[in-house]
C-alpha positions as CSV (number, residue, x, y, z in Angstrom):
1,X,-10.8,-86.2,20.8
2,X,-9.6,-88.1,17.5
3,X,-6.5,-86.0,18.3
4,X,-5.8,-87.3,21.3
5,X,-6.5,-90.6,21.1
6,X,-4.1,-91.0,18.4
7,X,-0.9,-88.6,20.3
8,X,-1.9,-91.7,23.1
9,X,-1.7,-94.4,20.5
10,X,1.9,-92.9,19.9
11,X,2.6,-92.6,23.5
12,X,1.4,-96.2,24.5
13,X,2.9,-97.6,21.4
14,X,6.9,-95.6,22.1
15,X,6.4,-96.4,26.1
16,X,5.4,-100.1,26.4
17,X,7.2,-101.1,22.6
18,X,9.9,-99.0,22.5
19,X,11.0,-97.6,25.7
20,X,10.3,-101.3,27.7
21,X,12.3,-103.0,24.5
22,X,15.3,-100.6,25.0
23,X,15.6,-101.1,28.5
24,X,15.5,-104.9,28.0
25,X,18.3,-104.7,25.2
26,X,20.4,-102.7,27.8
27,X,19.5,-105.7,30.9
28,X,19.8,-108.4,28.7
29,X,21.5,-107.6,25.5
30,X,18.4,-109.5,24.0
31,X,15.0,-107.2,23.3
32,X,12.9,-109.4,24.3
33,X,10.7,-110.1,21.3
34,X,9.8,-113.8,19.7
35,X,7.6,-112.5,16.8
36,X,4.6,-114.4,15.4
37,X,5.4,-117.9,16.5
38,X,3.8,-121.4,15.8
39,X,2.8,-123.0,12.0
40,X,0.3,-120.8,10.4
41,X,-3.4,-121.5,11.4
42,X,-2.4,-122.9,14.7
43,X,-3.0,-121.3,17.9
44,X,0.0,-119.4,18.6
45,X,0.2,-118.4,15.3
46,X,-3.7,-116.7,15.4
47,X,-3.1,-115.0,18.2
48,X,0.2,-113.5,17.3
49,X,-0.9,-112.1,13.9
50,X,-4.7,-111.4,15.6
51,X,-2.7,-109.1,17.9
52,X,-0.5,-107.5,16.2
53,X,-4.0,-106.7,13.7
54,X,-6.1,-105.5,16.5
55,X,-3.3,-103.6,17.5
56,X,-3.0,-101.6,13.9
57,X,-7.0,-101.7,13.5
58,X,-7.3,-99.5,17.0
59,X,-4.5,-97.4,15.8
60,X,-6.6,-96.7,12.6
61,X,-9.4,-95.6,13.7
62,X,-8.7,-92.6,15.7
63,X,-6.8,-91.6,12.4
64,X,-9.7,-92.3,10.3
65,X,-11.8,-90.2,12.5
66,X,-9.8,-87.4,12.3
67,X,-9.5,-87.8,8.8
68,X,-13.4,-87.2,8.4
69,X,-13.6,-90.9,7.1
70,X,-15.3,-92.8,9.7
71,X,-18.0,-90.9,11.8
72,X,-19.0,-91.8,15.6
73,X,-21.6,-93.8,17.1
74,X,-23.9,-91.5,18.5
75,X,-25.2,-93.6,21.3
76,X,-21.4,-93.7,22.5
77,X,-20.6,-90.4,21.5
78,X,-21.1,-88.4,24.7
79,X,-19.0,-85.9,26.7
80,X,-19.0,-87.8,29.8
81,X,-18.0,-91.8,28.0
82,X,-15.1,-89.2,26.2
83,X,-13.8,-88.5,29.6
84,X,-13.8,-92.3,31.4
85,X,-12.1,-93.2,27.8
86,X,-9.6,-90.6,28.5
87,X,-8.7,-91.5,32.0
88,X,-8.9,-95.5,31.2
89,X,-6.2,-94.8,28.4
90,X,-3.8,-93.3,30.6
91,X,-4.3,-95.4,33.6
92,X,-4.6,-98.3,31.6
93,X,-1.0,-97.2,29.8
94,X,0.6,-96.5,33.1
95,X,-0.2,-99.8,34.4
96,X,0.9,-101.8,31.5
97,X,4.4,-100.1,31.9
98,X,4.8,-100.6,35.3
99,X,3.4,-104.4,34.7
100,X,6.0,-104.5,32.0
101,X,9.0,-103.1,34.6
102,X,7.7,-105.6,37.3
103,X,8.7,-108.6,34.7
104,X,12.3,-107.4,34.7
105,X,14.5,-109.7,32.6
106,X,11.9,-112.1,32.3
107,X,9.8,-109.8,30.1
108,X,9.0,-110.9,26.6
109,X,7.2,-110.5,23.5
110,X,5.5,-114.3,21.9
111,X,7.1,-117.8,23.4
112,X,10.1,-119.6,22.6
113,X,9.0,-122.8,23.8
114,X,13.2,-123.7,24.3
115,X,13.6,-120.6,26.8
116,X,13.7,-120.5,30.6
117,X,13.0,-117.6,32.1
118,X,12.4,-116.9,36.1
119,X,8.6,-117.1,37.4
120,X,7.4,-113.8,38.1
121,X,4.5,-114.1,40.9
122,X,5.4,-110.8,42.9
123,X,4.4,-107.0,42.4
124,X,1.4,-106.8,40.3
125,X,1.8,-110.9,39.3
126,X,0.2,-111.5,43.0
127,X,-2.9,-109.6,42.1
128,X,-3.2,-111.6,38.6
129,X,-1.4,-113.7,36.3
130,X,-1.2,-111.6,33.5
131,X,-1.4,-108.0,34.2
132,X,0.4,-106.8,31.5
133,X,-2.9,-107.8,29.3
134,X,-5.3,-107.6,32.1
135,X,-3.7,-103.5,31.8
136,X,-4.2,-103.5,27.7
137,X,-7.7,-104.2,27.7
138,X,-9.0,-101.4,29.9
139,X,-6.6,-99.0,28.1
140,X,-8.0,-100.3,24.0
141,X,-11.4,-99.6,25.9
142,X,-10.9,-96.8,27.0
143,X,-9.1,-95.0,23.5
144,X,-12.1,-96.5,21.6
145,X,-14.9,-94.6,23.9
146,X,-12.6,-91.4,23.0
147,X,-13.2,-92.5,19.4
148,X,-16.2,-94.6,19.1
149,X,-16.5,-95.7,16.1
150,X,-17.3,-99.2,14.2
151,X,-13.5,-100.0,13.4
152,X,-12.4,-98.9,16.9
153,X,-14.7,-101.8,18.4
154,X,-13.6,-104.2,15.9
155,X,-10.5,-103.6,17.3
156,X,-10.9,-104.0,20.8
157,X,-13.1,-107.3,20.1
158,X,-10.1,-108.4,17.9
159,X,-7.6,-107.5,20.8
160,X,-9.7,-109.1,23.3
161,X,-10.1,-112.5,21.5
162,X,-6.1,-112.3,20.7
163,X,-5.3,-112.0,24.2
164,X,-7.6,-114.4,25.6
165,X,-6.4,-117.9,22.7
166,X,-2.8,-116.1,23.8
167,X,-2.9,-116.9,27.1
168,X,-5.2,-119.6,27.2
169,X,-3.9,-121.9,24.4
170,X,-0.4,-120.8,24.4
171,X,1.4,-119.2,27.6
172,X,-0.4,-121.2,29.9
173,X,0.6,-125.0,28.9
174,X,4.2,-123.4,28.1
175,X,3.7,-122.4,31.5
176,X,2.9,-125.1,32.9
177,X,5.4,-127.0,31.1
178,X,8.4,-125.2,32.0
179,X,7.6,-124.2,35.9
180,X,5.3,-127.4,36.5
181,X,3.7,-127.7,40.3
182,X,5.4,-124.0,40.9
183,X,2.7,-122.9,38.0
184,X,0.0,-124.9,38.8
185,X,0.2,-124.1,42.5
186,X,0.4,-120.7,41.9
187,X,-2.5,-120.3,39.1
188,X,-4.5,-122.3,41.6
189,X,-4.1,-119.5,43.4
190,X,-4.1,-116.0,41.5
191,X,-6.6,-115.1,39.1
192,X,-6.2,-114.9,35.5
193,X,-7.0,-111.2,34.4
194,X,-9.0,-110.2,37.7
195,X,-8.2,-110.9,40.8
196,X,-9.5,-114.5,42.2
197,X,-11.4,-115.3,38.7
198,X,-10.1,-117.7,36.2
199,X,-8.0,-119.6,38.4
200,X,-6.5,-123.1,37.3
201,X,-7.4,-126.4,38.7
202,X,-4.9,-128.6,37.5
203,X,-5.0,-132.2,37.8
């Protein structure tokens, strides 16, 4: 199972980095990516370098497991939790991609808070306002129940916290600045990772 989790690490990692990137690079002639922004210790700045760590510790431990290093946790460590991993991974990887297509040119990675890109709100952006995240979380669940294992959850934990000071304290007042009453009106209305919860009530 250590196995396979880590050929999906590759596959998530090539599709929604690499593939999505190249295709933006061919729309745009720009790949899309902002890096870590914001002075260090700030918000932007935690969340960027949080992510991009929660992103290498979940990669690590399916490799550590296969590598006999790290061991299971038996409680979790059952035939049937292996299976809903398996089938959360690769739905959860299919709908980040297609989240990702759905953003067309407006697609990026991080904030440059001089940029103006178009207001995405159709497709998947009607169900919820971020479903390229609201897709990651399911899919980091799912690899670590193929893998569970102490460094796997520290990694989803990690993930979960990065995404959550991402949008919160950083792509929601950029936002908000940029698009204004189209925003607000439209958070007012769609949900923030699930469908009707964690809508905005902006005054």
């Amino acid at each position: 199972m250590a196995a396979l989790a880590l050929a999906l690490y590759l596959v998530y990692g090539g599709l929604t980095f690499g593939v999505r990137t190249l295709v933006q690079i061919r729309r745009t002639g720009s790949s899309g990516f902002h890096g870590v922004g914001g002075r260090p210790a700030s918000a932007e700045w935690l969340a960027g370098v949080g992510f991009v760590v929660a992103l290498a510790v979940g990669f690590t431990a399916p490799l550590l497991a296969l590598l006999g290093v790290v061991e299971p946790i038996a409680a979790l460590d059952t035939a049937p939790l292996h299976i809903a991993g398996v089938m959360l991974a690769v739905a959860g990887i299919a709908t980040t991609f297609i989240a990702q297509v759905a953003m067309g040119t407006s697609w990026r990675i991080g904030v440059d808070p001089g940029e103006r890109t178009a207001l995405v709100t159709g497709g998947p952006f009607a169900l919820v306002r971020n479903p390229i995240f609201a897709a990651m979380l399911p899919t980091a669940l799912g690899l670590t129940l193929m893998v569970p294992n102490w460094i796997a959850l520290v990694g989803l934990a990690g993930l979960l916290l990065a995404l959550e000071l991402q949008v919160r304290a950083v792509e929601e007042p950029y936002l908000l600045s940029v698009h204004g009453t189209t925003y607000a009106t439209y958070a007012a209305r769609v949900g923030r990772f699930l469908p009707g919860v964690g809508r905005l009530t902006v005054r």
